[in-house]
SEFIZA-3560 file (N, C-alpha, C; in Angstrom, 3 decimals):
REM SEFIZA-3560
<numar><xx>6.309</xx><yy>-49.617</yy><zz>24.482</zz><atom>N</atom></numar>
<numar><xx>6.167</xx><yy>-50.590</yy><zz>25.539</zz><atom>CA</atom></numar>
<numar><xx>5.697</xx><yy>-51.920</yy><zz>24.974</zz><atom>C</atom></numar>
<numar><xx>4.886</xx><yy>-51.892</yy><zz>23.830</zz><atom>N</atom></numar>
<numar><xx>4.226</xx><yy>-53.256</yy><zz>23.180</zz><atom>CA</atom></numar>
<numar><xx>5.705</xx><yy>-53.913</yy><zz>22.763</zz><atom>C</atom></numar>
<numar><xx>6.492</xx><yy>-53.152</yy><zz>21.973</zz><atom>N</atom></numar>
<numar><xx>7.516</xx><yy>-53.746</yy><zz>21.708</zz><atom>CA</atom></numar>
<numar><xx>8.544</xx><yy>-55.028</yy><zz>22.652</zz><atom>C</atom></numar>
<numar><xx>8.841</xx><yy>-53.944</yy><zz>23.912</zz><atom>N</atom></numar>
<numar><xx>9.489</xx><yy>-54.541</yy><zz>24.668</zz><atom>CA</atom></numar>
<numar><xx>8.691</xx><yy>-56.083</yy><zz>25.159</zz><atom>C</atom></numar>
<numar><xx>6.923</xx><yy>-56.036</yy><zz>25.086</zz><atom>N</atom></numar>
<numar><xx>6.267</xx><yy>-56.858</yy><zz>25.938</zz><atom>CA</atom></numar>
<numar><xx>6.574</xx><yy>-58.077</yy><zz>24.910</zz><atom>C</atom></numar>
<numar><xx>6.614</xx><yy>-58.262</yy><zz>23.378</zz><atom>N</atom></numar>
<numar><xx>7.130</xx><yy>-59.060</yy><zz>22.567</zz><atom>CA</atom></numar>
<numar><xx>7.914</xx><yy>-59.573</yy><zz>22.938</zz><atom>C</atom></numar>
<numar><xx>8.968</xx><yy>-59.326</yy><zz>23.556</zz><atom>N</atom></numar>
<numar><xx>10.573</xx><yy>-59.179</yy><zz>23.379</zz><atom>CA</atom></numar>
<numar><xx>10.415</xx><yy>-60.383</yy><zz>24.622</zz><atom>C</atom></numar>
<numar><xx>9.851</xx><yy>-60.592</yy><zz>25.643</zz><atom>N</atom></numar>
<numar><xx>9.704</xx><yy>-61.358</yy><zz>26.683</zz><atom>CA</atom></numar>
<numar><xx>9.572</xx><yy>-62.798</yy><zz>26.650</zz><atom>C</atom></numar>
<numar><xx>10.251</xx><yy>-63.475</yy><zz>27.413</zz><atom>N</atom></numar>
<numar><xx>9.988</xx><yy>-64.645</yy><zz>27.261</zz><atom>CA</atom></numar>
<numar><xx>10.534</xx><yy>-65.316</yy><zz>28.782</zz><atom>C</atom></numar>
<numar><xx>10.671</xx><yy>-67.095</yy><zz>28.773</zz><atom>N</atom></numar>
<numar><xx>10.507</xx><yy>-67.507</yy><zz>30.000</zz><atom>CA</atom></numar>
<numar><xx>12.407</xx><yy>-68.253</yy><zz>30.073</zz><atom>C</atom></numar>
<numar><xx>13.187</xx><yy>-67.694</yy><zz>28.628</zz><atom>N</atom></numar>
<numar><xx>14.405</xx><yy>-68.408</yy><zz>28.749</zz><atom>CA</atom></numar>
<numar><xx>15.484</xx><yy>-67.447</yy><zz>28.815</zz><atom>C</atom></numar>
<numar><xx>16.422</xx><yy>-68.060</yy><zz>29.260</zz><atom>N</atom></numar>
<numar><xx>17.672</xx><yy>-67.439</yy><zz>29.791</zz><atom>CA</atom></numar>
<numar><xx>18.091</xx><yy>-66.875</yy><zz>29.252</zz><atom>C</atom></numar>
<numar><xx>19.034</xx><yy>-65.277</yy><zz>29.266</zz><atom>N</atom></numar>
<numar><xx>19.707</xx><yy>-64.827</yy><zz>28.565</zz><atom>CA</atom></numar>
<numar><xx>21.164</xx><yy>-64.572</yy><zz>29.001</zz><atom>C</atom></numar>
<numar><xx>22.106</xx><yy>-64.654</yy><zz>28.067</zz><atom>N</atom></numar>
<numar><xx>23.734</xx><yy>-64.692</yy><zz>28.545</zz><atom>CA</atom></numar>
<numar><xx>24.032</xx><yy>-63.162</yy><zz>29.897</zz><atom>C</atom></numar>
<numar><xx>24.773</xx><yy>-63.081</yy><zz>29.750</zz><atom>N</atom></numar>
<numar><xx>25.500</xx><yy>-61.883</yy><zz>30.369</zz><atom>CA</atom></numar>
<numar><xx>25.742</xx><yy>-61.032</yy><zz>29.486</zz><atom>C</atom></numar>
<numar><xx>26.454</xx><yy>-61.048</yy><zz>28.825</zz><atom>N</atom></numar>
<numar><xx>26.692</xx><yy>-60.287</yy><zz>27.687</zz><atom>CA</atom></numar>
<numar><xx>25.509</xx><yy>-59.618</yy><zz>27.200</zz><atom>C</atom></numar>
<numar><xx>24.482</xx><yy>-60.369</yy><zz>27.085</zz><atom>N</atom></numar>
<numar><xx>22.765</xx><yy>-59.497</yy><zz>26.407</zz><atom>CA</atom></numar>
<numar><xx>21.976</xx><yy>-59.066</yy><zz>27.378</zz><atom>C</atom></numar>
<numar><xx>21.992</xx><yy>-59.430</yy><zz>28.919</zz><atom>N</atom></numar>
<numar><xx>21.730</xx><yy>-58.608</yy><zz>30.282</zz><atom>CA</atom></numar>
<numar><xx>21.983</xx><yy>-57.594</yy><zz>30.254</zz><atom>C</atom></numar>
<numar><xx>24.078</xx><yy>-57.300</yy><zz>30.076</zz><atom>N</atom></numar>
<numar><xx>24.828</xx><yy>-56.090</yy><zz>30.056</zz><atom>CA</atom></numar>
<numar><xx>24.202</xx><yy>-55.240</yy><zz>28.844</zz><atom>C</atom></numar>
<numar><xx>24.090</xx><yy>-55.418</yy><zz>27.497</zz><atom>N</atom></numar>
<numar><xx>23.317</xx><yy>-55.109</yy><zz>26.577</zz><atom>CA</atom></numar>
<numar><xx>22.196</xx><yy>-54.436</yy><zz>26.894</zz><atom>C</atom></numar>
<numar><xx>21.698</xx><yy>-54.991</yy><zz>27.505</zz><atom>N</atom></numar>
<numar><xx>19.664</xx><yy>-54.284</yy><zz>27.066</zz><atom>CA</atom></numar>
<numar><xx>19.616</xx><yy>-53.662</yy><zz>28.394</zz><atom>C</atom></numar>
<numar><xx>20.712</xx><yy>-53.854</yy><zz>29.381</zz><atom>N</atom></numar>
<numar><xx>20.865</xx><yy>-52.718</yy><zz>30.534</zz><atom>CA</atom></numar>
<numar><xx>21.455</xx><yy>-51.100</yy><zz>30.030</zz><atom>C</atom></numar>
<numar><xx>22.586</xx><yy>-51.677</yy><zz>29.214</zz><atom>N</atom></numar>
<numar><xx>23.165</xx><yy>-50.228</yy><zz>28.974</zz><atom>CA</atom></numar>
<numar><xx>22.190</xx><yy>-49.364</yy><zz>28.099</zz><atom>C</atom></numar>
<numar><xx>21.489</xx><yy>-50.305</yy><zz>26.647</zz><atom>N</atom></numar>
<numar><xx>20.405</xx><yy>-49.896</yy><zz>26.533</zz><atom>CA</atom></numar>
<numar><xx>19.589</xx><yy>-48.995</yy><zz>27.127</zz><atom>C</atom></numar>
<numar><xx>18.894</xx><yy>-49.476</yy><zz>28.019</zz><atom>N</atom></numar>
<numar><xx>18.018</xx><yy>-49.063</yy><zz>29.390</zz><atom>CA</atom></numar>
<numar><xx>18.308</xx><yy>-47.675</yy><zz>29.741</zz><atom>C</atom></numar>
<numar><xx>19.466</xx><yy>-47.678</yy><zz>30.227</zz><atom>N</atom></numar>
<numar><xx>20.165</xx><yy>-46.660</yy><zz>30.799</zz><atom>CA</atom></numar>
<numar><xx>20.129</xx><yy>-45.586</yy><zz>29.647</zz><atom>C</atom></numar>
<numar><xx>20.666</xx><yy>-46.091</yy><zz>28.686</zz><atom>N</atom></numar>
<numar><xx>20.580</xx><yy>-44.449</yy><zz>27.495</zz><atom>CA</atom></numar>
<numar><xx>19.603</xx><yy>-43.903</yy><zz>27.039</zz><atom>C</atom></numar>
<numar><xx>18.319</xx><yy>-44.856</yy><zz>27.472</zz><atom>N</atom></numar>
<numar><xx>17.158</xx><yy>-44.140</yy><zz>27.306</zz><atom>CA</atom></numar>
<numar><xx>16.193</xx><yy>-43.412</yy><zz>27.810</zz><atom>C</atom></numar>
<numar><xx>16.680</xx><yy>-44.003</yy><zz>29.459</zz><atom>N</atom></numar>
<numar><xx>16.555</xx><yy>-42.570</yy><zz>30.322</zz><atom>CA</atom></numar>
<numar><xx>17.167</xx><yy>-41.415</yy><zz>30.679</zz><atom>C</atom></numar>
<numar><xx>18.458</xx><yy>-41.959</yy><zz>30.279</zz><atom>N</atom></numar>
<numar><xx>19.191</xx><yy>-40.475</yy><zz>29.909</zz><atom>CA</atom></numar>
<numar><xx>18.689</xx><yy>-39.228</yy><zz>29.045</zz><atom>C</atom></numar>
<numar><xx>18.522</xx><yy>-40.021</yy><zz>27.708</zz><atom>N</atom></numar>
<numar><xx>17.788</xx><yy>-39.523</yy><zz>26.711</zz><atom>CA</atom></numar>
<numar><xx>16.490</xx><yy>-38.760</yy><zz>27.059</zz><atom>C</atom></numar>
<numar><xx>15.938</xx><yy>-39.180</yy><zz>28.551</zz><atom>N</atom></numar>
<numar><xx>14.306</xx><yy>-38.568</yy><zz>28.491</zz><atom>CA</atom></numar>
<numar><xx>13.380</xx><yy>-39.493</yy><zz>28.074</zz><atom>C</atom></numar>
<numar><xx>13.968</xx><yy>-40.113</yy><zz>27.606</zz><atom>N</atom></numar>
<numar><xx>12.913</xx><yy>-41.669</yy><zz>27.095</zz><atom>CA</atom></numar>
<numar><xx>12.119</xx><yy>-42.404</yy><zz>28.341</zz><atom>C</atom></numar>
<numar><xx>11.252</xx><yy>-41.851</yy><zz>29.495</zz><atom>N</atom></numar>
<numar><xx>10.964</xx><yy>-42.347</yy><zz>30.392</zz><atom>CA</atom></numar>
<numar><xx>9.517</xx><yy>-42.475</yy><zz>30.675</zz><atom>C</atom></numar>
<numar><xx>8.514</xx><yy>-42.654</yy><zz>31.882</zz><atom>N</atom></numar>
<numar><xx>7.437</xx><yy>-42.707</yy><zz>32.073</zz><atom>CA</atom></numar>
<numar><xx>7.397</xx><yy>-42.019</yy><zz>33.695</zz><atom>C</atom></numar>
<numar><xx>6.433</xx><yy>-41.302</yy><zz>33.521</zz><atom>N</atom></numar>
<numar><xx>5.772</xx><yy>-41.479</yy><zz>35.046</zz><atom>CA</atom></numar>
<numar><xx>5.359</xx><yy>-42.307</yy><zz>35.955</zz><atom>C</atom></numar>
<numar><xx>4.822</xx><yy>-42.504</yy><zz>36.923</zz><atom>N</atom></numar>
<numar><xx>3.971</xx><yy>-43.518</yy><zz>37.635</zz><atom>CA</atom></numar>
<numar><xx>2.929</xx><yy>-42.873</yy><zz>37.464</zz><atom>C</atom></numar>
<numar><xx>2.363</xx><yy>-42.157</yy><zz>37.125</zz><atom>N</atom></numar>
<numar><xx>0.858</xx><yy>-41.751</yy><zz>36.868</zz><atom>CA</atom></numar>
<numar><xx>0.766</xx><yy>-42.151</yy><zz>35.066</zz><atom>C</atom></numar>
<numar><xx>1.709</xx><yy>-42.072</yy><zz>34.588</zz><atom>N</atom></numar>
<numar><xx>1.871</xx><yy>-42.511</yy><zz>33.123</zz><atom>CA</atom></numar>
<numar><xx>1.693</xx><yy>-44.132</yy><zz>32.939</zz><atom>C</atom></numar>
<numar><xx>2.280</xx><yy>-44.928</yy><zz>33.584</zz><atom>N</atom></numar>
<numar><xx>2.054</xx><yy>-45.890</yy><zz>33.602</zz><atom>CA</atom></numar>
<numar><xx>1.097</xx><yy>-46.335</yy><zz>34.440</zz><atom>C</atom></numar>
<numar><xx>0.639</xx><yy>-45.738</yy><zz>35.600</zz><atom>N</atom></numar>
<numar><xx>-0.869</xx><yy>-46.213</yy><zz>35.975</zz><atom>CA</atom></numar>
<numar><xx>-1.631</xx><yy>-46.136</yy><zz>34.898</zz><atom>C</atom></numar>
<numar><xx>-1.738</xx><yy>-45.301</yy><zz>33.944</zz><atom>N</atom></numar>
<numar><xx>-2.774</xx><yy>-44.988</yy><zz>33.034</zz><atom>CA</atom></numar>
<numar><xx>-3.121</xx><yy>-45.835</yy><zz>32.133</zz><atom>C</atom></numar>
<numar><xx>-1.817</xx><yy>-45.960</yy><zz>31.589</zz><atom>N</atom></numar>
<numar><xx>-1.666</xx><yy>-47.237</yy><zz>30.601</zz><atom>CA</atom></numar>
<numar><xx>-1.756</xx><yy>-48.744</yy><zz>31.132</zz><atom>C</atom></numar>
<numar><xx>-1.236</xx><yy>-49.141</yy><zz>32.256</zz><atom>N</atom></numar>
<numar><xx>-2.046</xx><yy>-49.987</yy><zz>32.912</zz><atom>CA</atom></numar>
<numar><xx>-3.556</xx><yy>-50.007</yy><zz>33.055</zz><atom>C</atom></numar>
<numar><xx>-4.152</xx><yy>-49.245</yy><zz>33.456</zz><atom>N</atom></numar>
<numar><xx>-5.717</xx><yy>-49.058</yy><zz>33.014</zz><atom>CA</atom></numar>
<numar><xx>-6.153</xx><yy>-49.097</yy><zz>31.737</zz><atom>C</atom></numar>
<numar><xx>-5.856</xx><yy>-48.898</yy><zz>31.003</zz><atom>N</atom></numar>
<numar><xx>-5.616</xx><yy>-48.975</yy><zz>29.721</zz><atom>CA</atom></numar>
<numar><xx>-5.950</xx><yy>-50.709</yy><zz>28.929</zz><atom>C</atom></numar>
<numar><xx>-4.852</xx><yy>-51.404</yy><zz>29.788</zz><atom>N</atom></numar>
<numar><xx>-4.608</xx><yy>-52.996</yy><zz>29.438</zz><atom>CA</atom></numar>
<numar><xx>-6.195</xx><yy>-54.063</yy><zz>30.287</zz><atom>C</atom></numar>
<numar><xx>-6.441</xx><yy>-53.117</yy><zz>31.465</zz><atom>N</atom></numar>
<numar><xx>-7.337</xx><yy>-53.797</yy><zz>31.666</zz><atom>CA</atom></numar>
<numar><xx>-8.874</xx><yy>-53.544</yy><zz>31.156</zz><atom>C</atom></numar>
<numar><xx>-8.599</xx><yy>-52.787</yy><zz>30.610</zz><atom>N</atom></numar>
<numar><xx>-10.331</xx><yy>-51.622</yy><zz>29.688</zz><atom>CA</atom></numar>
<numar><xx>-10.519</xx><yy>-52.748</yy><zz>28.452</zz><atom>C</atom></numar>
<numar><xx>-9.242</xx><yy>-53.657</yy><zz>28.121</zz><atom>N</atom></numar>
<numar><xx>-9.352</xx><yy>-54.462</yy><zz>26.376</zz><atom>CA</atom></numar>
<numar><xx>-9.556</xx><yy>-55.818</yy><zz>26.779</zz><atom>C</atom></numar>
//
């Protein structure tokens, strides 16, 4: 998740790299690559403990 929070910023990205980091997205919850909402409550608590 730190990774992705890097990855952020406030400028535009094409279509082409939308479609990209969507299909992305998608194969990684396929994969099982996912979170809970109790998983990410946690880790949200987490961000505000530092």
């Amino acid at each position: 998740m730190l990774k992705y929070n890097k990855k952020m910023t406030s400028e535009r990205i094409s279509k082409e790299q939308y479609n990209q980091e969507l299909e992305a997205s998608i194969a990684h919850i396929k994969d099982g690559n996912r979170f809970t909402h109790q998983q990410i409550k946690e880790r949200m608590e987490q961000w505000i403990e530092k």
